[in-house]
LOLOZA-928941 format. One record per residue (C-alpha): residue in one letter; x, y, z. Coordinates in steps of 0.001 Angstrom, whole numbers, padded with zeros to 6 digits, always signed. Example, Ala and Ser with C-alpha at 12.3 -4.5 7.8 and 13.67 -1.06 7.14 Angstrom:
! LOLOZA-928941
A+012300-004500+007800/S+013670-001060+007140/
! end
This chain:
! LOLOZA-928941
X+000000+000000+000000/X+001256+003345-000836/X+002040+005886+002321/X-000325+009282+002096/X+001250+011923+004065/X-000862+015219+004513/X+000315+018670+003473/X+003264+020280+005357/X+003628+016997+007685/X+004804+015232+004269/X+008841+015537+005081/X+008992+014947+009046/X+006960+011446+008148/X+009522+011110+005327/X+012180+011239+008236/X+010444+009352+010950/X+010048+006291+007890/X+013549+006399+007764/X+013604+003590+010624/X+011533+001300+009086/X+012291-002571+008869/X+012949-003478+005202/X+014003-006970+003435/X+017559-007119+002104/X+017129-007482-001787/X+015821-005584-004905/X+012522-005182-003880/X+010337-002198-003834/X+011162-002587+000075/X+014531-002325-000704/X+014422+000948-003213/X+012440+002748-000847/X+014957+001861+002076/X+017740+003275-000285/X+015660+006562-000623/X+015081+006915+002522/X+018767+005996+003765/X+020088+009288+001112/X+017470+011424+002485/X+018382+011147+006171/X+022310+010995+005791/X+023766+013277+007287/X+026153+013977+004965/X+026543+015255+001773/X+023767+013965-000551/X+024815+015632-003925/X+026581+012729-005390/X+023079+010484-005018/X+021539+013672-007337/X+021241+011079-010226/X+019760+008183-008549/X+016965+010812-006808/X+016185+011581-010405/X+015711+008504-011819/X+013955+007292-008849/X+011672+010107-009957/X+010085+007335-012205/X+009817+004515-009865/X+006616+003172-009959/X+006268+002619-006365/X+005327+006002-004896/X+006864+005334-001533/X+010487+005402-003298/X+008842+009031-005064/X+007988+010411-002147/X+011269+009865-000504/X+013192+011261-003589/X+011045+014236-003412/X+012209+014902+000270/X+016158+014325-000234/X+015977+016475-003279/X+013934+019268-001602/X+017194+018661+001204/X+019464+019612-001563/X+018101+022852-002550/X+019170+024879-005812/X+021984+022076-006463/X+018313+019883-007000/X+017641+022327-010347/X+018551+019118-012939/X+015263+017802-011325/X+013411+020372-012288/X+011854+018834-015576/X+010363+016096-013691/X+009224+018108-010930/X+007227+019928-013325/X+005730+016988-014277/X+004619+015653-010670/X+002391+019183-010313/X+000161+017310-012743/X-000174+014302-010701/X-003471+012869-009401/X-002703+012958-005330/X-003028+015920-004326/X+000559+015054-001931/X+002210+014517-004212/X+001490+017958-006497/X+002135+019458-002355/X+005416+017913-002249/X+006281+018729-006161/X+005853+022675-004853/X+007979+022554-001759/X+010555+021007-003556/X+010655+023329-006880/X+010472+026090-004000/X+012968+024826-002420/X+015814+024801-005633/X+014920+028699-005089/X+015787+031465-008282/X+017249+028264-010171/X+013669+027316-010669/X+012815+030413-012218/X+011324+028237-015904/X+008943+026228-012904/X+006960+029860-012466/X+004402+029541-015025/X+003296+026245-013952/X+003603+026858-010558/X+001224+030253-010792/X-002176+028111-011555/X-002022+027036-008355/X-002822+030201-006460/X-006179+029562-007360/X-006309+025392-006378/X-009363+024546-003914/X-006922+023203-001371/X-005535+025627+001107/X-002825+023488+001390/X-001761+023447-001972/X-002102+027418-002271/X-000366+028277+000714/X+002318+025741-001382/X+002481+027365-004103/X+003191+030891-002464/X+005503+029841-001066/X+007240+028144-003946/X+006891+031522-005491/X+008567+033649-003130/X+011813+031489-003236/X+011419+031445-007167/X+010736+035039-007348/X+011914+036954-004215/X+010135+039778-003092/X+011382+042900-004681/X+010130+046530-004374/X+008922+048087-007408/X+012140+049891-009391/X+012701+053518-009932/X+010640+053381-012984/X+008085+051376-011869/X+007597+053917-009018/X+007044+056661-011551/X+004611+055531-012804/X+002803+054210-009565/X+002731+058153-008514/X+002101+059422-011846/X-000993+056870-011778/X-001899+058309-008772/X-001794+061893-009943/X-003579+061088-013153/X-006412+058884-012201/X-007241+059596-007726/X-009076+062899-008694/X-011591+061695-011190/X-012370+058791-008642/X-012903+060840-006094/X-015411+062964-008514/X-016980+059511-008999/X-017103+058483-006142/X-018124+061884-004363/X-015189+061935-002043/X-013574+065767-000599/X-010572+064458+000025/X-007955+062090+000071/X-004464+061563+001184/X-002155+059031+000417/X+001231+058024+001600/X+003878+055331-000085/X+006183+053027+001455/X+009522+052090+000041/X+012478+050079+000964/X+010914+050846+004712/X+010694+054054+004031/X+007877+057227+003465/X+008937+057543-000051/X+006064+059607-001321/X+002882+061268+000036/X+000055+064055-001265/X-003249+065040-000094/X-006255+065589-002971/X-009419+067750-003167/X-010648+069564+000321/X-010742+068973+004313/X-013762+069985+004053/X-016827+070774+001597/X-017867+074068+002620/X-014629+075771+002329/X-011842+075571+000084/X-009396+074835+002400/X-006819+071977+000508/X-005663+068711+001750/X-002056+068489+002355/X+000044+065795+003851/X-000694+067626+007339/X-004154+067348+006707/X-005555+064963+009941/X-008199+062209+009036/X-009900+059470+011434/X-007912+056086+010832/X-011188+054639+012296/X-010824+050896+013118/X-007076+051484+012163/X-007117+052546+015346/X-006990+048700+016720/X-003403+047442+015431/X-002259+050542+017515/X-003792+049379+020817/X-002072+046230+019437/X+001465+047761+019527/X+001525+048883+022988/X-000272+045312+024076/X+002468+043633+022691/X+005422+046150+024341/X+003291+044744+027988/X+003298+041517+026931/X+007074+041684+026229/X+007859+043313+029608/X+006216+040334+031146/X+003069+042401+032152/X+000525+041307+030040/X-000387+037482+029411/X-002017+037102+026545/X-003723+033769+027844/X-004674+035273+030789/X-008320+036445+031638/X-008511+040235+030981/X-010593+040544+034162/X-007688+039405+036734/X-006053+042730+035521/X-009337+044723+036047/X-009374+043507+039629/X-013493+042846+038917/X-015877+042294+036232/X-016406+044272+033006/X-019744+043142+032716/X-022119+041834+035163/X-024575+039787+033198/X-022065+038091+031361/X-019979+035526+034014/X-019033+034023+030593/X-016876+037128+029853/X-014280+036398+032789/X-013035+033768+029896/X-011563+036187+027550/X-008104+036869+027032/X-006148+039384+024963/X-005147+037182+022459/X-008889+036906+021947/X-010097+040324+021879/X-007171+040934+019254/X-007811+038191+017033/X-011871+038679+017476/X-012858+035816+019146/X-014126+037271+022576/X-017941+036476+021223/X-019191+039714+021768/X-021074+041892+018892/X-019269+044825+017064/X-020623+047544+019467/X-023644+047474+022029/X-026521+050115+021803/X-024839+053396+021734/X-021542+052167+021608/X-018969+053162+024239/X-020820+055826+025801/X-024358+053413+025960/X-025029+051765+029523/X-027003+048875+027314/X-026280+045262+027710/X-023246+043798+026230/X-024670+040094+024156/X-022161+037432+024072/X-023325+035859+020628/X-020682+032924+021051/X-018317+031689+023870/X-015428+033062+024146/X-012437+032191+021729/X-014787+029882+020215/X-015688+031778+017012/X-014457+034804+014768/X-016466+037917+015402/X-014993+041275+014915/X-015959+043325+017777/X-014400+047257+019046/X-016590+046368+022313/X-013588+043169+022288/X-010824+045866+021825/X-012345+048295+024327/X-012077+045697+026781/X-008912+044867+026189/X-008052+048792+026421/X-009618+048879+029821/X-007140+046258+031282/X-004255+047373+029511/X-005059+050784+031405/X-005221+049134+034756/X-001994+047683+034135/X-000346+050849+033123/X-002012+053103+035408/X-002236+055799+032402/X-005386+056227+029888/X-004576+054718+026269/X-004104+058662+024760/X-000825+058984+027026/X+000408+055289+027019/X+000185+055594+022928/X+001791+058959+023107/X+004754+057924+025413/X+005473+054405+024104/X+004575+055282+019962/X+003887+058618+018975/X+006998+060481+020617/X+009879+058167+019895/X+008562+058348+016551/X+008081+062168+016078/X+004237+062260+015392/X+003206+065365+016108/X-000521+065060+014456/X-001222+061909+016005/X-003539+061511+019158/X-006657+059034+020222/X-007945+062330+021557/X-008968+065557+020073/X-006664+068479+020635/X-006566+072256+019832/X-003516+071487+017814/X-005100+068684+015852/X-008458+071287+015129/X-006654+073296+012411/X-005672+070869+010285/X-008623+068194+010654/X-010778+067104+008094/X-014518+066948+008058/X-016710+063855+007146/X-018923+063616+004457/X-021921+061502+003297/X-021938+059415+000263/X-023479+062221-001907/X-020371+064181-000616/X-022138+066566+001409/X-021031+068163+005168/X-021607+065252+007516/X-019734+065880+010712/X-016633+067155+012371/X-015928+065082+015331/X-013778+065711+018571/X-013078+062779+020430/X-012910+063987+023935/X-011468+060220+025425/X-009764+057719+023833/X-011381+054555+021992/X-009147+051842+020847/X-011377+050866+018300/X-011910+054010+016782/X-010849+057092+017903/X-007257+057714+016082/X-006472+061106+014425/X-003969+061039+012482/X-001954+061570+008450/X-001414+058401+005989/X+002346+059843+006647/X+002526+059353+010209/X+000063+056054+010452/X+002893+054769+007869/X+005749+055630+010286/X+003865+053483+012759/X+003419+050213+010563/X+007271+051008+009587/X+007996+049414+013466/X+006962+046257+013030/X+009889+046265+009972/X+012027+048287+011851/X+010997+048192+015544/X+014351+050082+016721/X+012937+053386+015503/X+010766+053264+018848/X+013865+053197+020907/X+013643+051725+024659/X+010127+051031+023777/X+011203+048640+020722/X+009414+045741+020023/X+012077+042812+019605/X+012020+040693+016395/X+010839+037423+018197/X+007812+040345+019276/X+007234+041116+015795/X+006994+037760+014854/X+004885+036971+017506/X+002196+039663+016269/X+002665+038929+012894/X+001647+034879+013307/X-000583+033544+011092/X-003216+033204+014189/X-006560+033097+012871/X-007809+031341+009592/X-010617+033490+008267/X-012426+033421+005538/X-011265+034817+002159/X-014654+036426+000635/X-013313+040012+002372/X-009858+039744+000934/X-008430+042968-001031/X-008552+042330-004750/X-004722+042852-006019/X-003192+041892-009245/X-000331+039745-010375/X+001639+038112-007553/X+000406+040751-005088/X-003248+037999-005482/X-004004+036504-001862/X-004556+033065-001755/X-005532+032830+001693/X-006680+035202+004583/X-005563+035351+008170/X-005777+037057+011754/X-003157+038245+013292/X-002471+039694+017099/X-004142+043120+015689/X-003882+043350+012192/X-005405+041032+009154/X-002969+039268+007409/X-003402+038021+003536/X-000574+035576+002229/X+000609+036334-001432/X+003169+035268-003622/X+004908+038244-002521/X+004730+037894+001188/X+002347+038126+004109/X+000860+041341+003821/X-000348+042965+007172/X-003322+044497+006796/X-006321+046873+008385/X-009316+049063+007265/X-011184+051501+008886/X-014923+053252+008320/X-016261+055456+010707/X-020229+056560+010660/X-018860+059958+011203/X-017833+060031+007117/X-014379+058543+006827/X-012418+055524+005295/X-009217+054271+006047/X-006676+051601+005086/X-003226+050526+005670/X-001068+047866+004516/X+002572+046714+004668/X+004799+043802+003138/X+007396+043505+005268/X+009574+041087+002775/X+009603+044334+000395/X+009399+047462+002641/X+006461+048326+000306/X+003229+049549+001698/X-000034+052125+000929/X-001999+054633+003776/X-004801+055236+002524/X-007450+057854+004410/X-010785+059594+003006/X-013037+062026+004275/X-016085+060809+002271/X-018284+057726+002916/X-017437+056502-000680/X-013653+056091-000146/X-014050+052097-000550/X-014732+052616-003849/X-011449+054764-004746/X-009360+052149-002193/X-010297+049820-004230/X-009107+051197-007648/X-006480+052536-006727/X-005348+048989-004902/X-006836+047138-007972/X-003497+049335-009798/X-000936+050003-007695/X-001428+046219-005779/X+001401+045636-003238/X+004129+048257-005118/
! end
């Protein structure tokens, strides 16, 4: 009988085979003990590089399998494989086409003639094989950020095409800021702050980030939680010192990791959000299900403050927004912030509201430029621009974990490699893998008139802020993302 082995388990059951009891002749028994014996040597395999091929073609697909692991072992020296690797992404078990893709990823830029056939399967049914195949194509194709050229145009794009979208889509204004090589390489505002006046958008101009506000919350939870003062596994409530919510015993359950991933099981906002006294529903038990919630992140807020002893407003401004020179940042409204903030505006694009934010909501309440917003995502590439408040890299990669599967129906449409092919949850942020790299990720829309978005690819240093004052900014977002894709 031939041995299955299941997606990304495929080469440690390779290894663990390795002991098996085998006859001593020609057998299949025998082939597959040979294949097995090359790929666990520990030494040099290279020389066996013609045997793995042929044994390519063995008909028993024990002996394949193993071949597929040593040569995956051998890297880009494995490239005179490649032909018949090809081949085995047509085959009928769905392993073996998973195994065919590690190991073509694995021979790296050598494999570069293996794209084409790889690309198809960004769109496969299997998650396994998907997640596979971006992978394949990032060690085929590493991430690169877009060249000078290429960069011209993306702004000359911009210029040319954001103002008759925003006529379209009956948006004031806009502003926009690009990353580059981890760096604020290019930023403008379009249209007005505000409908009734004239007044321009600049890069100064300050905009709600809306639910953007969340990954920032996120940042200073994970500077606690590496100072060893926040669990995230650890019942929100024991840092309260009592119960958020007195209806709801099941709430003494939830953890930070769940309010920042969205599985605390409570709805989006009760009646009157923050400032309602209303019940708060449970609609599942906690860490149970996905269900994005700011009354999740609010509560998570509310502990982090007990910890700190300071409200959110000065713990973001101490530990963020000062090392990093924001000076039009703030989860509260300020005089200084009142001159240069924009007004919201209804779909038709007329006057909808100018908020001031008198306390700080972590779900909600950042002011703030696409500039500065960008600075912040910059730290979780380069966390030592927050100085003695630096998040360390095993931090970062902590945040940044593939936590949550979600589903993939809300994923941002992007062309070419920049395509996700599956959608995750992070400690904060959204996360969509690509053939380009795991691209962290977060909207925002406020009922007060404003749009937001963000995104970063870390394996680049490329990356978009994206703010609106107008109720249809989705809808130039998405163009202008539908274009420019990961840059």
């Amino acid at each position: 009988m031939p041995v299955r082995f299941r997606g990304g388990a495929w080469w440690a059951t390779v290894a663990c085979l390795a002991t098996a009891t085998v006859v001593a002749d020609e057998s299949a028994d025998r082939r597959w003990a040979d294949a097995l014996a090359i790929y666990h040597s520990a030494a040099d395999i290279e020389p066996f590089l013609p045997r793995l091929i042929v044994d390519l073609s063995d008909p028993d697909e024990r002996v394949v399998q193993a071949s597929l692991g040593a040569l995956a072992r051998l890297g880009s020296r494995a490239a005179p494989a490649l032909s018949a690797l090809k081949e085995f992404l047509k085959h009928a078990d769905p392993d073996v086409r998973w195994a065919a893709l590690a190991t073509i990823g694995a021979i790296g830029p050598a494999a570069g003639d293996a794209a084409p056939d790889v690309e198809p399967f960004f769109r496969d049914e299997s998650l396994a094989l998907r997640l596979a195949a971006a992978d394949a194509m990032r060690r085929i194709r590493p991430p690169v950020p877009q060249s000078d050229a290429q960069f011209a145009e993306t702004v000359a794009w911009l210029d040319e095409h954001v103002p008759a979208l925003m006529a379209t889509e009956r948006v004031p204004g806009v502003s926009i800021a690009l990353i580059r090589r981890g760096e604020v390489a290019w930023s403008k505002g379009f249209g007005v702050r505000d409908a009734r006046s004239d007044g321009p958008v600049s890069t100064g101009t300050v905009f709600e980030a809306c639910s953007m506000s969340k990954p920032v919350l996120a940042l200073v939870a994970m500077q606690l939680v590496q100072e060893g003062r926040l669990d995230l596994d650890r019942p929100l409530v024991e840092y309260l010192g009592h119960d958020y919510l007195l209806d709801q015993p099941a709430h003494r359950r939830i953890t930070a990791r769940m309010a920042l991933t969205h599985r605390t099981g409570f709805v989006n906002w009760r009646a009157g959000y923050d400032d309602g006294d209303g019940p708060l529903p449970l609609q599942f038990p906690p860490g149970s299900q996905y269900t994005y919630s700011g009354e999740g992140m609010l509560f998570l807020q509310r502990a982090i403050e007990a910890i700190a002893g300071e409200p959110l407003d000065r713990l973001a401004a101490e530990r963020l927004f000062a090392p990093l020179g924001l000076v039009r940042t703030s989860f509260v409204w300020t005089e200084s912030i009142e001159r240069d903030l924009a007004s919201g505006h209804r779909e038709d694009g007329g006057f909808k509201e100018r908020t001031r934010y008198l306390k700080s909501n972590a779900a909600y309440s950042l002011y703030t430029t696409p500039s500065e917003y960008a600075k912040l995502m910059l730290t979780l590439e380069h966390p030592e621009r927050l100085g003695g408040h630096a998040l360390t890299p095993a931090t970062v990669a902590l945040m940044l974990n593939r936590e949550l599967r979600i589903d993939d129906g809300d994923a941002v449409a992007r062309p070419g490699l920049a395509r996700s092919v599956a959608s995750y949850r992070a400690l904060g942020w959204s996360l969509e893998v690509t053939p380009e790299g795991d691209i962290v990720q977060h909207s925002g829309s406020n009922s007060s008139g404003f749009k937001a978005f963000g995104q970063l690819n870390p394996a680049k240093g490329s990356g978009l802020v994206f703010m609106a004052n107008g109720e249809g900014g989705y809808g130039v977002r998405a163009a202008i993302i539908d274009s420019v894709g990961d840059l």
